[in-house]
N, C-alpha and C positions, 0 to 999 in steps of 0.2 A: 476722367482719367484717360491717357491716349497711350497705347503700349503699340512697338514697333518691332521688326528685326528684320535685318539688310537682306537681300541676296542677289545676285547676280543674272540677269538675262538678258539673252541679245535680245535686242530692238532691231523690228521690223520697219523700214523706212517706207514709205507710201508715195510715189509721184504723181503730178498730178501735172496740168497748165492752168495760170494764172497769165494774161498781159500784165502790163506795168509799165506806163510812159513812163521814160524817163529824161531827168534834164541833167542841165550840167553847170559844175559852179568850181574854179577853182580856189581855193583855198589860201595855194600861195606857202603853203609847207613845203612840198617836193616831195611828199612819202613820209615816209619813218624817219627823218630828222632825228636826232637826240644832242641833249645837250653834251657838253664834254664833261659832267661831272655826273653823271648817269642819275639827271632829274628828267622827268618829263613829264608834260603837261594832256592830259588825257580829258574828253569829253565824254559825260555819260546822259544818253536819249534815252530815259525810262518813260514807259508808256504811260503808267498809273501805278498807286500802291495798293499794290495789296501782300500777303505772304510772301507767296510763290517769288515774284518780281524784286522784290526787298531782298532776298534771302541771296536772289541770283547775283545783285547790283552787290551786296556786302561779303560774298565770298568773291568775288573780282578783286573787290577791293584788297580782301585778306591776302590775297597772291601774292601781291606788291608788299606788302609788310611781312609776311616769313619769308619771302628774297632778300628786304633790307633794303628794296630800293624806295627811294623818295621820290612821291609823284603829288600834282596840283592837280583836283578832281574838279572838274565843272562841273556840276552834275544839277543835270534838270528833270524837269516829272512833269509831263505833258498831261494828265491830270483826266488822263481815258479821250481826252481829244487829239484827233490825226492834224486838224490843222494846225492844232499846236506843237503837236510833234514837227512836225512840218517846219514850222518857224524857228524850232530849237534846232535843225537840221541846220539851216542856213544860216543862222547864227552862229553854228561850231565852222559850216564851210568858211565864213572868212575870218577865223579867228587862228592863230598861230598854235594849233593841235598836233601833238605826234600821233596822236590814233583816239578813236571815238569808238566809243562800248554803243551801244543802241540794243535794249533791255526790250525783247516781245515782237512778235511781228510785224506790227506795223509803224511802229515806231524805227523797226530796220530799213521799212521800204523806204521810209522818209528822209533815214538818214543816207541810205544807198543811192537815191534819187540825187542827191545836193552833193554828195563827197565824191569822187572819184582820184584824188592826187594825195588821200590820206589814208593808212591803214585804218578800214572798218571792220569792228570785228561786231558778231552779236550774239545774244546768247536767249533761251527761252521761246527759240522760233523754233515750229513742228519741221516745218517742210520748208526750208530754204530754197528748194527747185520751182515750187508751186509758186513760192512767193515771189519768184524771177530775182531772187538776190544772185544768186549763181547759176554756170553754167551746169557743173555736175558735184557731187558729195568728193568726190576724188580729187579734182580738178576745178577750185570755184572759178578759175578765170581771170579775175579782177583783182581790187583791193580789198575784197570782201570774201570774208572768211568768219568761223565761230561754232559754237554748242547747238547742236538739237536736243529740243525736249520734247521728242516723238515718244511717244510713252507705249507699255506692252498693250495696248485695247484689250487684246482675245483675254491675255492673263486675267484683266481685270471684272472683265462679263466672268470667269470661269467665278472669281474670288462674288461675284452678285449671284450667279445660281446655287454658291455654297452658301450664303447668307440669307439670301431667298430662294429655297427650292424652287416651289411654287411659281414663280415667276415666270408670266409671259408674253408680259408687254411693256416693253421699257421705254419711261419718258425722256427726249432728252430737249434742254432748252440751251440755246447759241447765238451768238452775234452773227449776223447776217453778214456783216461787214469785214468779220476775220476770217482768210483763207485757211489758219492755224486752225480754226474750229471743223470748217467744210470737212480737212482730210481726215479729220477725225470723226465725223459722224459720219461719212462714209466706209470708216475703216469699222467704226460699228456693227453698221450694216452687213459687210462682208463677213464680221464674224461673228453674228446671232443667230447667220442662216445656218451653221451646225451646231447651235446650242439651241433650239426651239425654242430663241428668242424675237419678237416683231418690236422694232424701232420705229417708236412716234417722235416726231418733230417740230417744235415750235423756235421760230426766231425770232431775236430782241434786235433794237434798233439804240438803246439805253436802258439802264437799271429800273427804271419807274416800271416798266412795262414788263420784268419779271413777274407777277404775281396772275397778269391776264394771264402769261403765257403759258404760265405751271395750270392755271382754269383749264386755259384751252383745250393740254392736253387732255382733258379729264379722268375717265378710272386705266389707269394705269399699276403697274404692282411695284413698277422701282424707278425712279429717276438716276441717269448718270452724269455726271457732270465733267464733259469732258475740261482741256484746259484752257479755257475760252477767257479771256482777260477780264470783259466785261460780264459775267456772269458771275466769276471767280470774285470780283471787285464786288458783287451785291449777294452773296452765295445767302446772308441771311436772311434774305425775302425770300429766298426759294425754299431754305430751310425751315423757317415759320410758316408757309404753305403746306408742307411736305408732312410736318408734323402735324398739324390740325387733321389732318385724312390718316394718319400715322403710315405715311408710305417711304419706305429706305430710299436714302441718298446715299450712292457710292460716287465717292471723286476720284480723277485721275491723278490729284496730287495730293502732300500733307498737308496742304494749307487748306483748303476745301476740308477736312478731315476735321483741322482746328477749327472751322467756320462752324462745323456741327452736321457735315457727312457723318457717315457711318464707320466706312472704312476705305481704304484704297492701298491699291501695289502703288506707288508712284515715285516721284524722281526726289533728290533730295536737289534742291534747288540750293542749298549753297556750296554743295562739292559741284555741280554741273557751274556756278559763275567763276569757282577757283581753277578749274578747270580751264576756264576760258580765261584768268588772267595769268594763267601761266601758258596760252598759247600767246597770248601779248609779248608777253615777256621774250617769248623766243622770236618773235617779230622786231620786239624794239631793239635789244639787246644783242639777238645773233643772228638777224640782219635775215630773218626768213621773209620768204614771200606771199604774201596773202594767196595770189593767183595758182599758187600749188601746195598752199599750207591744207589739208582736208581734211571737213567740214567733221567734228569728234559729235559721238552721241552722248549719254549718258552712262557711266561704268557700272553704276550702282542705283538697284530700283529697295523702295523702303515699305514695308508691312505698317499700316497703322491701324490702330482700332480705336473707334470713342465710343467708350460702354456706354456714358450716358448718354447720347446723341440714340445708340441705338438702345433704349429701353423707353426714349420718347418717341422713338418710330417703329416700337413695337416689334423689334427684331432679337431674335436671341444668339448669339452670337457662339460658334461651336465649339467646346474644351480646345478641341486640337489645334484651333488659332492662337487664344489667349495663351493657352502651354507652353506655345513657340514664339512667343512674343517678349519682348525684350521691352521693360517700364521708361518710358519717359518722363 
C-alpha cells in the first residue's frame, strides 16, 4: 500500500561546472514556427523509461490536451543510451520541428548540442547550469529553456533519520556518467554533516553492476537513492540487495518508492512535465523567448510511504507519518 500527502517547499538550487562541446546543426525551422491552424509538430528525446521519466513525458503531454491544442508527437526512448540519444537529437535537428521536449539530463545535453534554431525545452534535469544547458536559472541565454527536478536533499536525510534513528552511515549508489546525480551526492554530503550522518559511495557504469555496488558498500544502516536515471531504471536490484541485509531505501522520488523504497519527500513528475508544457505553450503560442523564458523548479514535493517495502526492510514506520498521509 503507498499513502502520500502534498506540501509545499522551496527547492535549493545547487551550481556546480560541467564543460560540454558543443556543435552545431541547423534544422532549418527558424524557431518556433507554428502552423496557421495552431497544430504543431513537437519532438520528444526521452532518455529511458522508467516512472519518474514516463510520468514527466505524459504530463507534457497532457498540457497540450486541456489547452485543446493539436499537436504530432515524435517521441523517441533512447533506451538509457547517450549515443542514442545523441542520434534522436540529430534526427529531430533536421526534421521540420516547432520545439523538442528532451526528458533527463543527458538526453538534454544531446539534444542542446544538435538544435540550436529550434525552441528546446527540458524537463527532469537537476542542475541545468552544471549541465552547460544554460547560461543562468533567470536568463538561460539561448533556445534552451525547462523544469528542474532538483529535489529538497536535507528534507529528505531529515525524513531517513526520522525512519532510521539509529542511522549512521548512508549508502548511496550513481551513475558515474550523470552530472544530475554528482550535484546530488554532493548536495548530500553538504547536508549529513549537521545530521551526524557519513556518506559512502559507489558508482555504476550500467544496471548489471548494481548489485557489486550495493556489496561494495558493505554494512551501511540506509541507502538513498538519489534521482539518478540509471539506477532509478534498475532500482529492483538494489532493492532485492537491500532487503536480503534488511537495510531501508529512501528515494528522492515516487517512482523509486513504487520500485520498493521505503519512502521519499519527492517531486511529483507529472505536474513538473505539465508544468513544462504549459511553458511550451507560451513559447509556441505567445511567441515567448526561450533565451529569457526562466528555468521553473518544482511547486509541489509529495510524502510517500510503502508499508510493505518497509516491513521487508525491517523499518517501522512512525504514527505521525502514516496519520498525515493521504492513501493512494
Amino acid at each position: 500500500m503507498f499513502t502520500s500527502r502534498k506540501t509545499k517547499i522551496a527547492a535549493i538550487f545547487t551550481a556546480g561546472a560541467l564543460a560540454l562541446a558543443g556543435c552545431s546543426s541547423d534544422d532549418g525551422n527558424g524557431g518556433n514556427g507554428a502552423s496557421g491552424d495552431d497544430t504543431y509538430k513537437i519532438g520528444i528525446n526521452q532518455l529511458v523509461q522508467h516512472p519518474a521519466l514516463d510520468s514527466a513525458t505524459a504530463g507534457f503531454k497532457e498540457a497540450f490536451e486541456e489547452a485543446g491544442v493539436d499537436v504530432e508527437f515524435d517521441e523517441q526512448n533512447a533506451n538509457g543510451e547517450q549515443s542514442t540519444a545523441l542520434t534522436i537529437a540529430q534526427q529531430f535537428a533536421s526534421a521540420d520541428l516547432d520545439l523538442v521536449l528532451s526528458v533527463a539530463t543527458p538526453a538534454a545535453q544531446a539534444t542542446a548540442q544538435n538544435i540550436q534554431d529550434t525552441p528546446v525545452l527540458f524537463t527532469a534535469v537537476t542542475d541545468p547550469v552544471s549541465a552547460d544547458l544554460i547560461d543562468s536559472m533567470e536568463k538561460p541565454g539561448a533556445n534552451v529553456t525547462g523544469t528542474s527536478d532538483v529535489a529538497p536533499v536535507d528534507q529528505q536525510l531529515d525524513l531517513l533519520k526520522e525512519l532510521v534513528p539509529d542511522a549512521k552511515k548512508v549508502g548511496i549508489v550513481y551513475a558515474s556518467g550523470e552530472v544530475n546525480s554528482q550535484v546530488q551526492v554532493d548536495a548530500a554530503k553538504e547536508a549529513a554533516e549537521s545530521r551526524d550522518l557519513e556518506i559512502e559511495t559507489q558508482t555504476v557504469t550500467n544496471v548489471t553492476e548494481i548489485p557489486q555496488a550495493v556489496q561494495a558498500l558493505g554494512d551501511v544502516d540506509a541507502f538513498y537513492v538519489p534521482t539518478d536515471n540509471l539506477v532509478v531504471s534498475g532500482i529492483a536490484s538494489l532493492v532485492q540487495a537491500a532487503e536480503s541485509s534488511k537495510t531501508p531505501v529512501i528515494g528522492a522520488e515516487a517512482g523509486t518508492v513504487e520500485g520498493g523504497a521505503v519512502a521519499t519527500l519527492g517531486i511529483d513528475y507529472t505536474e513538473l512535465g505539465r508544468q513544462t508544457g504549459e511553458m511550451a505553450l507560451r513559447i509556441l503560442r505567445d511567441g515567448e523567448d526561450p533565451a529569457t523564458t526562466a528555468v521553473e523548479t518544482a511547486k509541489e514535493f509529495t510524502y510517500m510511504v510503502n508499508e510493505d517495502a518497509a516491513k521487508r526492510q525491517g523499518v517501522t514506520i512512525p504514527e505521525a507519518i502514516l496519520s498525515e498521509a493521504e492513501t493512494v
